[in-house]
C-alpha positions in Angstrom: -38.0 46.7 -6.6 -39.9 49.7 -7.9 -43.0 47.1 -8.2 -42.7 45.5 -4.5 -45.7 43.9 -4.2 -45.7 42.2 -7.2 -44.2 38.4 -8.1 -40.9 38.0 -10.5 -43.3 36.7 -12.9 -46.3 39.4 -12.6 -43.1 41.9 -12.8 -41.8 40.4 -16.4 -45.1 40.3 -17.7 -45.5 44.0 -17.2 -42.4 45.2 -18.3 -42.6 43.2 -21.7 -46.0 43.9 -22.3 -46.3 46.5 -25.8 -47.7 49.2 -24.0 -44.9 49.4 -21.1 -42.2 49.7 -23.7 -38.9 49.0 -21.7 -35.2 47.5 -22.2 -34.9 45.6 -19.4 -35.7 44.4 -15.7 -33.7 45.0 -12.8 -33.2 41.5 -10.8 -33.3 41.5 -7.6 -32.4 37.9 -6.2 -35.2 38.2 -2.9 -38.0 37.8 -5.8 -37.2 34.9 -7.8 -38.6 31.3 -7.4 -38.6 28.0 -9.4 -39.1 29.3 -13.0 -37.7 32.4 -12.7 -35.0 32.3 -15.2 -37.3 30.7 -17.8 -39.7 33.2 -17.5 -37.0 36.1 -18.0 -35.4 34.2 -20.1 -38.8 34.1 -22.5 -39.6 37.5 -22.3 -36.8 39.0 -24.0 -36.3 41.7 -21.6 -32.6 42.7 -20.8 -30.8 42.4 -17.3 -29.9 45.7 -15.5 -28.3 45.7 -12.3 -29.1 42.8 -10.4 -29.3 43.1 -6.0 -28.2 40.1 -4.2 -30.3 38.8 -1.0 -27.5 39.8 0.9 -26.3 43.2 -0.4 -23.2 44.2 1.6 -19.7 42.9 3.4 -20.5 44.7 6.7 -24.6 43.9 8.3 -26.8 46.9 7.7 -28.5 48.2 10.6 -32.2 48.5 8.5 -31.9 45.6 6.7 -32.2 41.4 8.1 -29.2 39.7 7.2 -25.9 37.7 8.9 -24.3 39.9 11.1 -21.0 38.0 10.3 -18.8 39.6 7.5 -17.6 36.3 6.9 -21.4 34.9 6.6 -22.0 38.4 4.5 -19.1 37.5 2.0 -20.3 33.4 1.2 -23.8 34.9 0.7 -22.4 37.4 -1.9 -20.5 34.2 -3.5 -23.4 32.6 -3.7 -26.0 35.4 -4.6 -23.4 35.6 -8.3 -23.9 32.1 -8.7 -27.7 32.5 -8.6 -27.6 36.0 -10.6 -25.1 34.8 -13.4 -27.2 33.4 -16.0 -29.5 36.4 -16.0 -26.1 38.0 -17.3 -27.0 41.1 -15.4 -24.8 44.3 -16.6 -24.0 44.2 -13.3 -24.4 43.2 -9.4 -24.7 45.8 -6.9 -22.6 45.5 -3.8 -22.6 48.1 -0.5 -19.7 48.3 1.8 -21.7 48.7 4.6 -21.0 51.3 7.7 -17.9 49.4 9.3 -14.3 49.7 9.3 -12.8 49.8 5.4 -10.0 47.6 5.7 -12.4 44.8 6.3 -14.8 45.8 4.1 -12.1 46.0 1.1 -11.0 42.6 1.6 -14.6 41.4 1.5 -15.4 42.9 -2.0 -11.7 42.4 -3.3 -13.0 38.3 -2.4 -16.1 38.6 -4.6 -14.5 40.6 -7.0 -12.5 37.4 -7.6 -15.3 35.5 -8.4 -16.7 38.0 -10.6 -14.0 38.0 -12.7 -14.2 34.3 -12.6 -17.9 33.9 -13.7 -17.2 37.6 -16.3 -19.5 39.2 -13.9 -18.9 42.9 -12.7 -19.6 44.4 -9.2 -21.3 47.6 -9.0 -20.2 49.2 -5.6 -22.9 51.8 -4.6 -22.4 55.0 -3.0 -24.9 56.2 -0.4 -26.8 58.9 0.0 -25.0 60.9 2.7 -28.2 61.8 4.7 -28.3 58.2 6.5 -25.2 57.2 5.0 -24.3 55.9 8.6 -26.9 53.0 8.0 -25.6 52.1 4.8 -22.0 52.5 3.8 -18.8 54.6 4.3 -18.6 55.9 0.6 -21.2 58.7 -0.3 -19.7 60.1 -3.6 -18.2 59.0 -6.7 -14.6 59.8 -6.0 -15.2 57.8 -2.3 -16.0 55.2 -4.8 -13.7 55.4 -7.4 -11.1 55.9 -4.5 -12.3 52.2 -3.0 -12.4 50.6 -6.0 -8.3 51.6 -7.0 -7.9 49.4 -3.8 -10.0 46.5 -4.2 -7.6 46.3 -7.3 -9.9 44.6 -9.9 -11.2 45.5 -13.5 -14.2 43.9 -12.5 -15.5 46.5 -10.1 -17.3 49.3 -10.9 -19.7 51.9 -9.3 -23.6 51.9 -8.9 -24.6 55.8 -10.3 -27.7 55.8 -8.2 -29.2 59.6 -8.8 -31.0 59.5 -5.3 -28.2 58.7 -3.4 -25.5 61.4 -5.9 -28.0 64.4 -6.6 -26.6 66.3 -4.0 -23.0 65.3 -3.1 -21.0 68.1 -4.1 -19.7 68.6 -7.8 -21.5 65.2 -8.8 -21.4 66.8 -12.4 -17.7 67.4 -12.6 -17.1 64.1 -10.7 -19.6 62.1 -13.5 -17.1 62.5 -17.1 -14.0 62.5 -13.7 -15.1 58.7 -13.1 -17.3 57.8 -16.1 -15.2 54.9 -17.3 -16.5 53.2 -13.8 -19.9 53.5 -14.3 -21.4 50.5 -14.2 -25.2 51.2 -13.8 -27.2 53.6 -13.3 -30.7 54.0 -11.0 -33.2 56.3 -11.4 -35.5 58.1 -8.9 -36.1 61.2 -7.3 -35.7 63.4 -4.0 -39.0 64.2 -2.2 -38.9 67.4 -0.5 -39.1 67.2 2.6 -38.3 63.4 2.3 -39.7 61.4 5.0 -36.8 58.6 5.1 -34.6 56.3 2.8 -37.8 54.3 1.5 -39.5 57.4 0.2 -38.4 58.3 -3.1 -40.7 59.5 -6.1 -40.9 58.8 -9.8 -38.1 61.1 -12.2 -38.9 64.4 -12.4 -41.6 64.6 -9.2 -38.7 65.7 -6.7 -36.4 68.2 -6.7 -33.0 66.4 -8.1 -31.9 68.2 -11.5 -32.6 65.1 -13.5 -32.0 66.7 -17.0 -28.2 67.8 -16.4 -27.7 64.5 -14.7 -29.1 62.6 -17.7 -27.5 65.5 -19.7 -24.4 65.2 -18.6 -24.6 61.2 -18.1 -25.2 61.0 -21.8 -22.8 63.6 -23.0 -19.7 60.8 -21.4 -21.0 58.1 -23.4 -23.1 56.0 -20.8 -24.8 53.7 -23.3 -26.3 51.2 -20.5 -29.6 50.8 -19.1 -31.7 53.6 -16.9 -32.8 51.4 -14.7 -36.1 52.8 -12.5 -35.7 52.5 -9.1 -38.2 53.8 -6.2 -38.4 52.6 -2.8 -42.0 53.5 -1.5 -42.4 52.1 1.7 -45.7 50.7 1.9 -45.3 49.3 5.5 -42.5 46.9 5.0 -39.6 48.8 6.2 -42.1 50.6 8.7 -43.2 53.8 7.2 -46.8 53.2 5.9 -46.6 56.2 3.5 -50.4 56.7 2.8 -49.2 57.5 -0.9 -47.0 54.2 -1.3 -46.0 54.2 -5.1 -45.7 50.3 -3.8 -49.3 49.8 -3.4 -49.8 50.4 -7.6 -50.7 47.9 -9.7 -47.0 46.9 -11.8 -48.3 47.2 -14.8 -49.2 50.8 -13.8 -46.1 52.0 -12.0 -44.2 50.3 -14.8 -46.0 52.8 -17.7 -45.7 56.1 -14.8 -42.3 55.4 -14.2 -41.4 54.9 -18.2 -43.3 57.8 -19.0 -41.4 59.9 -16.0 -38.2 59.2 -17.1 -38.9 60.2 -21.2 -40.4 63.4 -19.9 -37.5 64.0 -17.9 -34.9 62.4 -20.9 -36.3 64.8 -22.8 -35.8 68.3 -21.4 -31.8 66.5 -20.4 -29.0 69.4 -20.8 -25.5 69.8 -19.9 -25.5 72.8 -17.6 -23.5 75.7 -18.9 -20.7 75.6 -16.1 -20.8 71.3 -16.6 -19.9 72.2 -20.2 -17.6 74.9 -19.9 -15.2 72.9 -17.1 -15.1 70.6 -19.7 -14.0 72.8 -22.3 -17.3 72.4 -24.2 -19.3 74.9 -26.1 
C-alpha cells in the first residue's frame, strides 16, 4: 500500500530488485489480477501481512464496502481463500466502530476458517485519534482483551506503530502481550498530522521508533517490519501536495528501506522499559 499507484506486478519487481534489498511484500488483496500469484510466487519475496478487500466485520465510515456485517463476514471468508497461497504471516482484520458483541462473533466466524486453511488473523488496533471511524480497540490490552474472547489460537494482533506510538504504556504493554504479536507495520506520526492518510517514512515523525524497535526486538519478534505509509494522493480526498504516493515504487521502496535501517539502527530499550522489566 506504501507504493499506491503502482500495479502488484510493478510492486514485486521493485521490492526484489538487488538494490531495494527487502524480505518481503505486504499483500494487499485490492491489487492483485490474473498472474498475481505467479509473479510473487517467482520473485522470491516473502509474505507479510496480507489486507483483505474487505477489511472489517462492522462497515467503516471512510472506506466503500457492504454495509451488512453479515455481507462483511462472507467477504472476509472469501478474501482468506484468495490470500492463502501467498501464505501471508498473517491477515489483518479491524473490528470496525459498532457494538462488540457482534463484532466478536464475526471474527470468532473467520477465525474458524483460519484455523481451517492454518491461517492466522491479525486484529488491528486503531489509532485513537479517529478511532471512531475505524474500530473499538485502540491499544494492545483492548486487543489482547478481544482476542481472550474470540477464543482462538489463531488470532493475533496487528502491532501497527502509527496507530500504538502514543497509547499509554505501549512499551510495558509490548513484552505484556508479545506472544500475540502477529505483525508488525511501520510508519510514522507527522506533526501536526493532517488526517489518517498522512503518515511519513520511519524516523521523519515524531514516534520514538528506536525504543519501539528496541523494545520489539528485546521480546523476541523475529517477523517481518513490514513498511506501511498511507500518503493520500487524492484518493481518500486529501491531495497532500507532498504525497509519498505520487513516487516512483522503486523509489519509495529504497527511502522507506533505508528509513527504517537508519532508524533500526539507533533502536534502544529505554531505561524505565528495561528496568520494569527487571533488566539492566
Amino acid at each position: 500500500m506504501s507504493t499506491l499507484a503502482a500495479s502488484f506486478a510493478d510492486d514485486v519487481r521493485a521490492y526484489a530488485a538487488a538494490d531495494v534489498d527487502v524480505d518481503g511484500i505486504g499483500v494487499w488483496e485490492l491489487k492483485l489480477g490474473d498472474g498475481s500469484l505467479a509473479e510473487f510466487q517467482a520473485s522470491g519475496l516473502g509474505s507479510a501481512t496480507a489486507v483483505p478487500a474487505v477489511p472489517s466485520v462492522h462497515p467503516l465510515p471512510l472506506l466503500p464496502g457492504p454495509e451488512r456485517v453479515r455481507e462483511r463476514v462472507d467477504a472476509l471468508l472469501r478474501s482468506l481463500d484468495v490470500l492463502a497461497p501467498y501464505a501471508p504471516a498473517a491477515v489483518l482484520c479491524f473490528t470496525g466502530p459498532g457494538d462488540r458483541g457482534t463484532a466478536v462473533r464475526g471474527v470468532r466466524e473467520v477465525a474458524r476458517e483460519a484455523e481451517r486453511l492454518g491461517l492466522r488473523l491479525a486484529l488491528e488496533p486503531f489509532q485513537r485519534q479517529g478511532i471512531e471511524s475505524w474500530s473499538i480497540l485502540s491499544t494492545l490490552g483492548d486487543a489482547a482483551e478481544f482476542v481472550e474472547e474470540v477464543g482462538s489460537d489463531a488470532v493475533g494482533i496487528q502491532f501497527d506503530i502509527w496507530h500504538l506510538w502514543n497509547s499509554p504504556d505501549v512499551l510495558d504493554e509490548i513484552p505484556r502481550h508479545a506472544h500475540l504479536i502477529a505483525g508488525v507495520h511501520v510508519s510514522d506520526w507527522r506533526e501536526p498530522t493532517r488526517g489518517w492518510a498522512d503518515r511519513v517514512l520511519p524516523g521523519e515523525g515524531i514516534a520514538d521508533l528506536p525504543a519501539i524497535l528496541g523494545v520489539l526486538e528485546g521480546v523476541g519478534w523475529d517477523g517481518f517490519y513490514d513498511l506501511e505509509v498511507f500518503s493520500d494522493n487524492g484518493t481518500f480526498g486529501s491531495a497532500y501536495p507532498d504525497s509519498l504516493w505520487d513516487l516512483d515504487a522503486a523509489e519509495l521502496a529504497r527511502r522507506g528501506r533505508d528509513a527504517f535501517f537508519n532508524c533500526w539502527s539507533k533502536r534502544r530499550v529505554p531505561v524505565e522499559a528495561a528496568g520494569r522489566r527487571g533488566e539492566t
